[in-house]
N, CA, C and O of each residue as an XYZ file, in Angstrom:
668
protein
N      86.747    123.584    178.913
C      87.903    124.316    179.392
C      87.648    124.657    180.839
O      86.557    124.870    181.367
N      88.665    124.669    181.305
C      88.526    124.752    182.937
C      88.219    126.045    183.212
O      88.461    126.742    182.226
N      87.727    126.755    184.260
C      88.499    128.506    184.462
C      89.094    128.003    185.099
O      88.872    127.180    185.988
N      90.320    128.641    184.545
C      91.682    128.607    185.026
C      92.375    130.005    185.146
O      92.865    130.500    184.131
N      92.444    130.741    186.489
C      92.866    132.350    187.076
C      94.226    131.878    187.384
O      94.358    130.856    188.058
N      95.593    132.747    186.809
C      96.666    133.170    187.336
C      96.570    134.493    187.623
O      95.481    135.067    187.657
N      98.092    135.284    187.933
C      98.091    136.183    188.951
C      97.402    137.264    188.037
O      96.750    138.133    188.617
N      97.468    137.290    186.923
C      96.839    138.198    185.846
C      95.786    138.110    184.833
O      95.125    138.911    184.172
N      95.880    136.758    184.967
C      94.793    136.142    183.916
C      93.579    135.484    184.152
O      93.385    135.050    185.288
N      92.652    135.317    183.211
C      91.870    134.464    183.295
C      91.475    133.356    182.210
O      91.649    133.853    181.097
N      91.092    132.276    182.135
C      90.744    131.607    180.973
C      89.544    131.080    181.514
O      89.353    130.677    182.662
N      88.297    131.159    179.999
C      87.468    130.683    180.204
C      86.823    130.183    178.851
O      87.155    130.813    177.847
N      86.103    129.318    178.724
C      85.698    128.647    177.680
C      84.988    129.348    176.911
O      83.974    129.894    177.346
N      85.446    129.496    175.386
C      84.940    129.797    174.478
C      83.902    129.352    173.736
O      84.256    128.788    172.701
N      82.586    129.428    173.946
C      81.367    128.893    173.638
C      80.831    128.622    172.587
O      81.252    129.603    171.975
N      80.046    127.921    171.622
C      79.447    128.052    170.369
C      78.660    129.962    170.185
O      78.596    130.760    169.249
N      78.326    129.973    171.258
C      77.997    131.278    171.475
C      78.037    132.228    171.400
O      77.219    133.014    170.921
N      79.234    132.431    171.965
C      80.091    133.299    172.036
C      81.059    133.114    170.434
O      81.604    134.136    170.018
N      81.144    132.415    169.999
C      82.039    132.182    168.876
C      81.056    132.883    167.763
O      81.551    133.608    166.899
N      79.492    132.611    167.823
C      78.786    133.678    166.227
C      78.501    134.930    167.184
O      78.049    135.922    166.612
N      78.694    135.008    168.476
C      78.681    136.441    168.623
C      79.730    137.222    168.136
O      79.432    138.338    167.712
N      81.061    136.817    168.105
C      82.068    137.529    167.750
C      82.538    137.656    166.456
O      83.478    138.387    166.142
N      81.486    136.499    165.197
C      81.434    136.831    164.121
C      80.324    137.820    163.267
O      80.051    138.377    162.204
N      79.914    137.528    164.738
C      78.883    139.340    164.012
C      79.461    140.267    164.484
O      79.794    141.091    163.631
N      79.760    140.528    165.571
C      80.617    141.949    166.027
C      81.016    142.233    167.023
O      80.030    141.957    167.706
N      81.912    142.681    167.865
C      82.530    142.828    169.151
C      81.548    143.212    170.413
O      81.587    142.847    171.588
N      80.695    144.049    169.745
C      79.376    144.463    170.534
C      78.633    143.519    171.314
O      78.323    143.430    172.502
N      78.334    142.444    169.676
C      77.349    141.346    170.530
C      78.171    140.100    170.891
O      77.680    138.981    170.747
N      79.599    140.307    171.425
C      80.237    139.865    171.659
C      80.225    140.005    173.062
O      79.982    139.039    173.786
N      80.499    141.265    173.558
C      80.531    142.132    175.098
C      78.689    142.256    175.501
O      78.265    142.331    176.655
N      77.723    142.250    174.119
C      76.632    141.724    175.076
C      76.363    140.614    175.918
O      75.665    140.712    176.927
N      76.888    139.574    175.540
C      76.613    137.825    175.906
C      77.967    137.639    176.997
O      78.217    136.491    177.364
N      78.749    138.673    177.457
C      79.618    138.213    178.176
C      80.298    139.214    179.113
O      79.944    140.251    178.552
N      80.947    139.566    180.036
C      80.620    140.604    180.801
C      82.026    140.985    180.930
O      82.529    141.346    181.994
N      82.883    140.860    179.385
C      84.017    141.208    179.225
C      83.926    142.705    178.309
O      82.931    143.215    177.795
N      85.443    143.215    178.321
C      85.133    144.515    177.236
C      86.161    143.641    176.201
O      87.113    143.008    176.657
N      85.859    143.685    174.800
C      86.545    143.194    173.582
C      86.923    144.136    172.553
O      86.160    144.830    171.882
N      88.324    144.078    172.497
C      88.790    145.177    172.006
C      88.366    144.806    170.392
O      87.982    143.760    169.866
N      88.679    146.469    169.757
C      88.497    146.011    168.367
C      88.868    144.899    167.268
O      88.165    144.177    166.560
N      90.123    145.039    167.396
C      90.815    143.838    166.946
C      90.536    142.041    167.035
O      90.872    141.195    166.206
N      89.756    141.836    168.437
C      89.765    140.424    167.935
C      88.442    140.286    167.968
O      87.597    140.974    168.540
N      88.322    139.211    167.219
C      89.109    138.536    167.343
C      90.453    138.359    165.752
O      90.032    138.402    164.596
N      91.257    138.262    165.921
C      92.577    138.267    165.036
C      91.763    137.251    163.925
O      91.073    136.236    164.024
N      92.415    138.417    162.430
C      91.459    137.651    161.333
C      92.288    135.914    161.188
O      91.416    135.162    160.752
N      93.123    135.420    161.328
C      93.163    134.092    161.057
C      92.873    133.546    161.682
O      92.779    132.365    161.348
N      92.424    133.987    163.336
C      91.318    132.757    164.380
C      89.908    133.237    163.693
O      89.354    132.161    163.467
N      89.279    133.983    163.369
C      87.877    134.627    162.998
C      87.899    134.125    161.949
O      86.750    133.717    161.783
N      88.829    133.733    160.591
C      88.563    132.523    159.766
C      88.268    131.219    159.789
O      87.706    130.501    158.962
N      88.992    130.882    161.477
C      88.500    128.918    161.797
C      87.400    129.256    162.348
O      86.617    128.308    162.305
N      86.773    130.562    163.071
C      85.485    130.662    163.773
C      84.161    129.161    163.312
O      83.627    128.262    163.963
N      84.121    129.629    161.835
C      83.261    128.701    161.238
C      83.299    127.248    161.386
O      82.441    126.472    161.807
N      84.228    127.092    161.043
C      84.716    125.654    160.907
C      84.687    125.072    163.006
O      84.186    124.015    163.389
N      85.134    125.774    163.632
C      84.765    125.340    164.813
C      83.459    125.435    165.949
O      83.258    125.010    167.086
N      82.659    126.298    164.880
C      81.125    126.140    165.663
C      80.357    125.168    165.289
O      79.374    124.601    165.765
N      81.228    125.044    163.985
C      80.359    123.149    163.247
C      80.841    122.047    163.740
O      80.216    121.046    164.088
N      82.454    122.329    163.778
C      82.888    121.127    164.782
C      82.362    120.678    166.156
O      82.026    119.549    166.512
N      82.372    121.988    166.933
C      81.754    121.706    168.159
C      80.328    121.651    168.332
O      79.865    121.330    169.427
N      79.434    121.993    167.154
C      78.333    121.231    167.569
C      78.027    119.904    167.263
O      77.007    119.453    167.784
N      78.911    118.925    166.278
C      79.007    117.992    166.321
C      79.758    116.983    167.623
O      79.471    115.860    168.037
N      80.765    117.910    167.992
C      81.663    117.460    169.007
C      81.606    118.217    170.181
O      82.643    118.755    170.570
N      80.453    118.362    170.878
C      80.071    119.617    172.328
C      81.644    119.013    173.176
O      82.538    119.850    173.306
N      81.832    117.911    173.583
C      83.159    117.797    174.219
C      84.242    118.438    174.190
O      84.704    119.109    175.112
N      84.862    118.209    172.768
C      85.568    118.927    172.356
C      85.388    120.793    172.455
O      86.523    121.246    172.302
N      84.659    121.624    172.597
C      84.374    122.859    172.959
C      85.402    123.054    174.347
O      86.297    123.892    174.453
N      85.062    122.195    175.202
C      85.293    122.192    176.541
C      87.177    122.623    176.543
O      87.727    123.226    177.465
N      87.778    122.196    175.453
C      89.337    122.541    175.504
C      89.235    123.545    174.623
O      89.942    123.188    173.680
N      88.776    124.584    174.377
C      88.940    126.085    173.740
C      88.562    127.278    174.730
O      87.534    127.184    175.399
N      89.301    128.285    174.819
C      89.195    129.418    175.720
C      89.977    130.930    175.406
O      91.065    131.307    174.972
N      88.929    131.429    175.821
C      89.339    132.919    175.924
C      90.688    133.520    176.958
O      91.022    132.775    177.879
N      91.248    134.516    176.832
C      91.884    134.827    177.511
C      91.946    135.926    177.746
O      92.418    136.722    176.934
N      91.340    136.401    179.305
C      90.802    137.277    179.826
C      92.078    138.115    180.647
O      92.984    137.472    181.177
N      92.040    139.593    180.686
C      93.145    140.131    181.338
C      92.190    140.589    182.231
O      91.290    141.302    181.787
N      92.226    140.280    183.536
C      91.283    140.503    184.829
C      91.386    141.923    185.035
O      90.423    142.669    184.856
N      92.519    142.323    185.403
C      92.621    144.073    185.894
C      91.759    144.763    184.624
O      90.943    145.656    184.848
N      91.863    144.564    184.088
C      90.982    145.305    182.713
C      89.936    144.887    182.553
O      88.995    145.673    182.439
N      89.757    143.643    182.495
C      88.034    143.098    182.338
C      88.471    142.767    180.418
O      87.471    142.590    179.721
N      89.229    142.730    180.011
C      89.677    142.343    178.546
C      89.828    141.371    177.811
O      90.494    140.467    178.315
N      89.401    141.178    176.628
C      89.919    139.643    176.512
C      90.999    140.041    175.201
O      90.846    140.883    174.317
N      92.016    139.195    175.420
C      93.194    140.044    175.032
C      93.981    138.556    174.385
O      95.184    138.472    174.141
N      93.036    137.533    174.208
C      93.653    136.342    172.798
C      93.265    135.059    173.221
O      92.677    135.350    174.263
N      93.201    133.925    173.126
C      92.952    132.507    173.079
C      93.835    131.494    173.532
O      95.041    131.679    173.695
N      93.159    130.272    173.763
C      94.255    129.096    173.529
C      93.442    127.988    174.050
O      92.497    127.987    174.839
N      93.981    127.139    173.478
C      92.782    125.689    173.534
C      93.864    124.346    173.240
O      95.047    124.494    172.933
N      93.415    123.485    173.350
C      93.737    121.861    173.154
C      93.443    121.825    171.901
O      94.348    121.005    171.744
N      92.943    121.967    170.650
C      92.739    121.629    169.342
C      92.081    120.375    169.926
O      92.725    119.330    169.831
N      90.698    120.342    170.608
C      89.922    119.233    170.524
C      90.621    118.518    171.730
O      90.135    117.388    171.676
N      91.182    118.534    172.416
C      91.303    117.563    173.194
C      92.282    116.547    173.222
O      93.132    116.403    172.343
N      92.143    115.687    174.445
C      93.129    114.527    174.069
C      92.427    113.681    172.847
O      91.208    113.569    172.711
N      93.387    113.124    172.011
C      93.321    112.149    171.016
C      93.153    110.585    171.465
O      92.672    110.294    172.560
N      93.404    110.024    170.926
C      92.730    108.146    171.096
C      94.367    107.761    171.631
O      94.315    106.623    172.097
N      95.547    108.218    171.709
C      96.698    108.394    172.011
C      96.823    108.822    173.635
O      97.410    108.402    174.632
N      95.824    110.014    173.250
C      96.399    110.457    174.738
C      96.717    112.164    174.564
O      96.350    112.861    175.510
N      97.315    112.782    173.512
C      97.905    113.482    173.094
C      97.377    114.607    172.204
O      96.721    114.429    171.177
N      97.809    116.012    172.814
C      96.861    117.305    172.619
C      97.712    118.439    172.139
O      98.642    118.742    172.886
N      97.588    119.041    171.165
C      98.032    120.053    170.918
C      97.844    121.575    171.193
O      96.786    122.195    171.299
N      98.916    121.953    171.268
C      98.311    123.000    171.970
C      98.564    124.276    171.557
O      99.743    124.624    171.624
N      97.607    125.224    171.065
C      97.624    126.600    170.488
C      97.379    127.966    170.771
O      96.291    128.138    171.322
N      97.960    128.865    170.595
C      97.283    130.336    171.480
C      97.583    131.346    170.466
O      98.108    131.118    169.376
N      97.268    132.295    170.842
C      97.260    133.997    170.140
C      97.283    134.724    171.386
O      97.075    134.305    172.525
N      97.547    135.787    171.012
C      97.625    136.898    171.460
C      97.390    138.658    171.108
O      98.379    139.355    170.882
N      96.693    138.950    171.103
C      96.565    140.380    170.496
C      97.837    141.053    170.391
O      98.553    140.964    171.389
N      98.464    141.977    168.997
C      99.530    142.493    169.266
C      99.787    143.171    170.217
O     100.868    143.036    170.789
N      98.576    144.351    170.756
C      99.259    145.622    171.777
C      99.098    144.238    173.075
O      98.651    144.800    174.075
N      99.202    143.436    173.236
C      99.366    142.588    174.588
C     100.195    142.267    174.312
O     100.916    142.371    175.304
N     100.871    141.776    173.346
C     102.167    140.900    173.246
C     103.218    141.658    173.913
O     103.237    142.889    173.896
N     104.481    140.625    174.759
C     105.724    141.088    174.997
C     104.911    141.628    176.564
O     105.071    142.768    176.998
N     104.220    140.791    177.123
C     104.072    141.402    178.763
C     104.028    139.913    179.228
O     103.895    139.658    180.425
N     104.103    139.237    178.586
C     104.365    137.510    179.335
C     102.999    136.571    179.330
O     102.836    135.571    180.030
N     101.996    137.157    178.320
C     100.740    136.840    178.911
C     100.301    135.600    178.378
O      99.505    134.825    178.909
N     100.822    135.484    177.399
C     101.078    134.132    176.813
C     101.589    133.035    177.566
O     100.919    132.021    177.764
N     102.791    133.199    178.008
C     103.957    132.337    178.716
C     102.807    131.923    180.202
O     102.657    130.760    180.576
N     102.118    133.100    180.863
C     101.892    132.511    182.006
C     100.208    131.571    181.955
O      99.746    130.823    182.816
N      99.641    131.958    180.683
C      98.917    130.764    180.201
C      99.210    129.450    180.036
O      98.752    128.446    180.583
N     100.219    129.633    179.026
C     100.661    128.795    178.983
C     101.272    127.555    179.818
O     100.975    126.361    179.860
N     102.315    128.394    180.510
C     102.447    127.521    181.445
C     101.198    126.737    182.784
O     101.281    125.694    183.432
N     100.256    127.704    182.748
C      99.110    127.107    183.895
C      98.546    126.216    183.186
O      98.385    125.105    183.691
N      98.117    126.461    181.884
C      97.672    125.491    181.137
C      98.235    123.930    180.939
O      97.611    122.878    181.082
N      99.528    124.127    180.587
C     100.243    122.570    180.247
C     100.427    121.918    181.453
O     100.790    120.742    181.438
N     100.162    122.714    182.881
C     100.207    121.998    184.303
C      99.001    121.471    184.538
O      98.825    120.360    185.038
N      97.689    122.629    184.014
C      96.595    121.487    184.088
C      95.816    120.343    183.491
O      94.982    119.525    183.879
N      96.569    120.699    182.170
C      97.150    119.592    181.176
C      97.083    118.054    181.443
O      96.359    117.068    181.310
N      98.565    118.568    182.007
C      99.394    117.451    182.573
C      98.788    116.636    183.845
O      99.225    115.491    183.965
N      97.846    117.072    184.803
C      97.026    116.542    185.588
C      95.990    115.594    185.006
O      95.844    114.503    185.558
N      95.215    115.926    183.884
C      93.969    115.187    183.004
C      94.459    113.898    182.763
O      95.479    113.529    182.181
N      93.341    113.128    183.442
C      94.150    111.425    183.092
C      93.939    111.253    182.557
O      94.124    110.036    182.586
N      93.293    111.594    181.196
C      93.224    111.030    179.651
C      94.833    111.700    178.878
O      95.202    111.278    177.782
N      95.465    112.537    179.491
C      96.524    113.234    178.574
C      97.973    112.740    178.948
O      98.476    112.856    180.066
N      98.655    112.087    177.677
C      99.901    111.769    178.195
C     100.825    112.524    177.707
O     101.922    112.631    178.256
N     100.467    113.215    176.491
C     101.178    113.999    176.111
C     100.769    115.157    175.252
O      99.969    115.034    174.325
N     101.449    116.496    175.650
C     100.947    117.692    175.261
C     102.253    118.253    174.094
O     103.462    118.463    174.197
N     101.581    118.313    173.365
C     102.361    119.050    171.622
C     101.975    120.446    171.015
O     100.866    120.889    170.715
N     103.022    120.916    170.940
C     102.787    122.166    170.009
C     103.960    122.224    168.952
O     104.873    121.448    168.670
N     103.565    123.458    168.482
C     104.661    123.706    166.497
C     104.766    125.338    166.747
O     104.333    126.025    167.672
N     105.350    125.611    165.819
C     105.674    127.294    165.643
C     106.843    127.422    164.715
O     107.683    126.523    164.735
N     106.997    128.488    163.866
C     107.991    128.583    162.966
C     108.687    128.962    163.666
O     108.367    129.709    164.590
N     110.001    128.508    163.405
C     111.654    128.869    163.923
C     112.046    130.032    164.134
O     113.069    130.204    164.796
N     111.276    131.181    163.587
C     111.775    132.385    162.799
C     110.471    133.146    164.160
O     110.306    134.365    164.174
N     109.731    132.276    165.116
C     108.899    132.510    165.659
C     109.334    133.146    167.229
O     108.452    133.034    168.080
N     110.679    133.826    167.676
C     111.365    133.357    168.923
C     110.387    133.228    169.852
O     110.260    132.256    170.595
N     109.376    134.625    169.814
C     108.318    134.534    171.400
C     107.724    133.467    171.734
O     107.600    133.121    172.909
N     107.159    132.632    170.464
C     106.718    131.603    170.823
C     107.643    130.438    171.267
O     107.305    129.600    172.103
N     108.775    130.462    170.668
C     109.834    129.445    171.059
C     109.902    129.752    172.455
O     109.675    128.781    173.178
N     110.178    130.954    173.102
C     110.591    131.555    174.593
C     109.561    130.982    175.415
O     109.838    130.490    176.509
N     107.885    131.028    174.764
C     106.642    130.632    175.303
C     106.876    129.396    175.582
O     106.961    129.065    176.764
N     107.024    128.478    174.578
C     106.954    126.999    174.650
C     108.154    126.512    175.459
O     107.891    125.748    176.387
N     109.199    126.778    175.287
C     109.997    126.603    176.412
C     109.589    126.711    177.818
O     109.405    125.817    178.644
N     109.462    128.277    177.947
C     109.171    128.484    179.315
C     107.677    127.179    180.255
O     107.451    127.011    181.453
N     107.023    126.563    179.047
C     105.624    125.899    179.159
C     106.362    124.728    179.567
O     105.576    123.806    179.788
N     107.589    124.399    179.757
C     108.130    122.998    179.996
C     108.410    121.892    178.736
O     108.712    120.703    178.843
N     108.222    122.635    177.599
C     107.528    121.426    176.364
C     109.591    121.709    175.361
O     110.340    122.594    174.949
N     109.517    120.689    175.457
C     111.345    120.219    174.648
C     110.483    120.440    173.182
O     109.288    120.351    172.900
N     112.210    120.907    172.085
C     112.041    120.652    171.104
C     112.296    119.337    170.191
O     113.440    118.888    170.118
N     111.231    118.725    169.498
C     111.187    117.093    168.914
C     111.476    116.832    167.379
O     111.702    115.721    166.899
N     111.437    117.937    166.736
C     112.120    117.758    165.755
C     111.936    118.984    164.860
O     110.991    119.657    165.273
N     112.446    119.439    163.909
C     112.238    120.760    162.822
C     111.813    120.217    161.568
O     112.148    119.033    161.533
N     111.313    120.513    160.685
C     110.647    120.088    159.431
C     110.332    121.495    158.760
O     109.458    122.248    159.191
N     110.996    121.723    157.849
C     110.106    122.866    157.162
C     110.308    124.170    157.378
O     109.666    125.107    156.904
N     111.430    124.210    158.274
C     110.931    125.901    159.181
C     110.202    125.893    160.367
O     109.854    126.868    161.032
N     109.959    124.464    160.620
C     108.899    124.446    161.863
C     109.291    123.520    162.466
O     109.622    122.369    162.182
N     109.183    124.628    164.115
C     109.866    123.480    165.126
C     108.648    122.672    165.688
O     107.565    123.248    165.793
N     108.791    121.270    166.079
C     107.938    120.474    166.664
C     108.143    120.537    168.565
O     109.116    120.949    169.197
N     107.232    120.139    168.926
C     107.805    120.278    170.875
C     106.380    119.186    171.115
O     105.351    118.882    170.510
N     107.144    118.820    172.512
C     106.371    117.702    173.246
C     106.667    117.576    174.522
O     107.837    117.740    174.868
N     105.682    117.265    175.458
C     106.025    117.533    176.707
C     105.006    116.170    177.380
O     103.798    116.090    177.157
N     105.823    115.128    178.260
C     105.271    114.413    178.273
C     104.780    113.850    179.634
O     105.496    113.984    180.626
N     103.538    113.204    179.710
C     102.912    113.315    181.408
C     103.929    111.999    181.504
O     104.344    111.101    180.771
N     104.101    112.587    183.253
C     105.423    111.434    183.768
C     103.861    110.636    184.998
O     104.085    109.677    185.735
């Protein structure tokens, strides 16, 4: 993962490291990193893939490289995630996922990840195309993914599909 700083943010790669620090506890979480981590995350349905992605990425160290924290600079906070799900594919093509802590939500902090993200995305000459999903019933994220440049490609289920494609 790149660091990648907008006017408020920061992103920085989420480490094997850093990933069993934060499954033991927020503490030795803010020991190994020179952020403050609020109680809450990490959010229990990312702290459930925790596992499954410290095995992945030590099989796949590459893949690590598209997962990241998301740091609120004025605070020194890390205040939710977002990553490539591994990277570009044998296609070309990356999906793309985030969180957000609730008391952060609804200040844009998502959207302006987002959007820096799918621009630096869209630069990587292995990536032709960047994908994400979200339930219908989801608007912020719909507002997010929009605002990220990414069209909607089809609905299935309750769930909208989006794709955004390198020109």
């Amino acid at each position: 993962m790149p660091y990648v700083k907008t006017d408020r943010l920061t992103l920085v790669t989420f480490t094997i490291e850093m990933m069993r620090a934060a499954l033991l506890s927020n503490k030795e979480l803010e020991k190994i990193t020179t952020f403050n981590v609020p109680p809450e995350y990490p959010m229990e349905v990312y702290k459930e893939l925790l596992p499954y992605k410290i095995e992945r990425f030590s099989q796949y160290p590459e893949e690590n490289e598209w997962e990241g924290i998301i740091v609120h600079t004025g605070d020194n906070v890390i205040i939710g995630d977002l990553g490539f799900k591994g990277g570009p594919d044998e296609n070309g093509e990356m999906d793309l996922g985030y969180s957000i802590l609730p008391k952060y939500q609804g200040n844009r902090f998502a959207t302006e990840m987002a959007v820096a993200m799918v621009r630096w995305g869209l630069k990587h000459p292995k990536v032709k195309k960047i994908t994400a999903s979200c339930s219908n019933e989801n608007q912020a994220s719909i507002r997010v993914l929009e605002k990220a440049g990414l069209k909607q490609t089809d609905i299935k289920d309750n769930e909208i599909y989006w794709a955004i494609e390198n020109k």
